[in-house]
C-alpha positions in Angstrom: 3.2 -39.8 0.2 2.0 -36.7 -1.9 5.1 -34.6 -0.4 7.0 -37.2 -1.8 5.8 -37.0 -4.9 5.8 -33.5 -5.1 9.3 -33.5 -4.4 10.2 -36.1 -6.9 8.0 -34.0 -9.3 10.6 -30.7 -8.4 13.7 -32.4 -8.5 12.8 -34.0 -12.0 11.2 -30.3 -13.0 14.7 -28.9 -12.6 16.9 -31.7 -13.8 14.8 -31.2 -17.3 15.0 -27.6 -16.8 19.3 -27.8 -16.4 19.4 -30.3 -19.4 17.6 -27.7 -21.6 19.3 -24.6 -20.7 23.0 -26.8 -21.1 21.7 -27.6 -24.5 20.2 -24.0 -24.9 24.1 -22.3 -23.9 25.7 -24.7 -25.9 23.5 -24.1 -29.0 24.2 -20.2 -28.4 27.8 -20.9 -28.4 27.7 -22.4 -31.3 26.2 -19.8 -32.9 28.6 -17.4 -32.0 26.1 -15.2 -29.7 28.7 -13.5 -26.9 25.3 -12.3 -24.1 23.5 -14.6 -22.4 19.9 -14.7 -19.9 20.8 -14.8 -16.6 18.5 -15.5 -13.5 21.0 -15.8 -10.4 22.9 -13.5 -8.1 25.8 -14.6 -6.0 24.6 -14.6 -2.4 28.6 -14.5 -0.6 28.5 -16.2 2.9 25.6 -18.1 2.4 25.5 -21.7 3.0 22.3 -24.4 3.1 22.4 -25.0 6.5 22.5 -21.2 7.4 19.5 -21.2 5.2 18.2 -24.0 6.9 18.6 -22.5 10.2 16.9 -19.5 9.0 13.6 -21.6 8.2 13.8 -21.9 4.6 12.3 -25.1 3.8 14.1 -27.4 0.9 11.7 -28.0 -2.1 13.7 -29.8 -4.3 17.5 -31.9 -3.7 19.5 -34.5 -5.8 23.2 -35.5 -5.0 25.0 -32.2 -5.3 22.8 -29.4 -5.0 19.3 -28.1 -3.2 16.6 -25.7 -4.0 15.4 -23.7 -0.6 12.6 -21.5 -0.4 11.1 -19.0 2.1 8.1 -17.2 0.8 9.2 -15.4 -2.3 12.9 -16.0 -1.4 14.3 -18.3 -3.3 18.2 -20.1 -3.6 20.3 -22.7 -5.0 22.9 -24.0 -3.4 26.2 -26.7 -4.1 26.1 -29.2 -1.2 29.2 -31.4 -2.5 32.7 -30.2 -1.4 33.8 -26.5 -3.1 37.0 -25.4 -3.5 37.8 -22.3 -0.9 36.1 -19.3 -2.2 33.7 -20.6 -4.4 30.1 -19.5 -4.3 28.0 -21.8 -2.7 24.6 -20.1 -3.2 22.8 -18.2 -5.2 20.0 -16.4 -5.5 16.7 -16.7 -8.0 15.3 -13.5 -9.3 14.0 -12.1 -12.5 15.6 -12.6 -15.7 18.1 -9.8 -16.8 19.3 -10.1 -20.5 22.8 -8.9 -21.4 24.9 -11.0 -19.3 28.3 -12.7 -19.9 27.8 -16.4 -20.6 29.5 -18.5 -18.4 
């Protein structure tokens, strides 16, 4: 029961988390600012289940996407349907400031 509710406590962590940095990005848009934070690296040829495989554990999911983490390493990836050669994953990793805003 508490894994559950740890889990619940994740995936509601990071669907607060998206809604603010949408709302941050959009507010920056709006004020004309042309850099943006970014936190993610495109991980080509990863997929969940390879991750999966692998022995990351999933620590947080909702319909579309899942957070996977194996000691420090840490990904996001799509789990709906992606048009061929989109990225699937990503990687976390510090924040580096300068970036295009996407």
């Amino acid at each position: 029961m508490q894994r559950v509710h740890r889990f619940l406590a994740l995936a509601l962590t990071a669907a607060t988390l998206a809604t603010a940095l949408a709302s941050t990005v959009h507010a920056q848009a709006a004020a004309g600012a042309t850099t943006c934070v970014n936190q993610y690296s495109d991980a080509p040829g990863v997929t969940a289940i390879k991750l999966i495989r692998g022995g990351y554990e999933i620590k947080a999911g909702w319909p579309g996407g899942l957070w996977l983490q194996k000691g420090l390493e840490t990904y996001f990836c799509n789990t709906g349907r992606q048009l061929d050669n989109q990225m699937l994953c990503w990687t976390l990793n510090d924040p580096v400031k300068g970036a295009a805003c996407q």
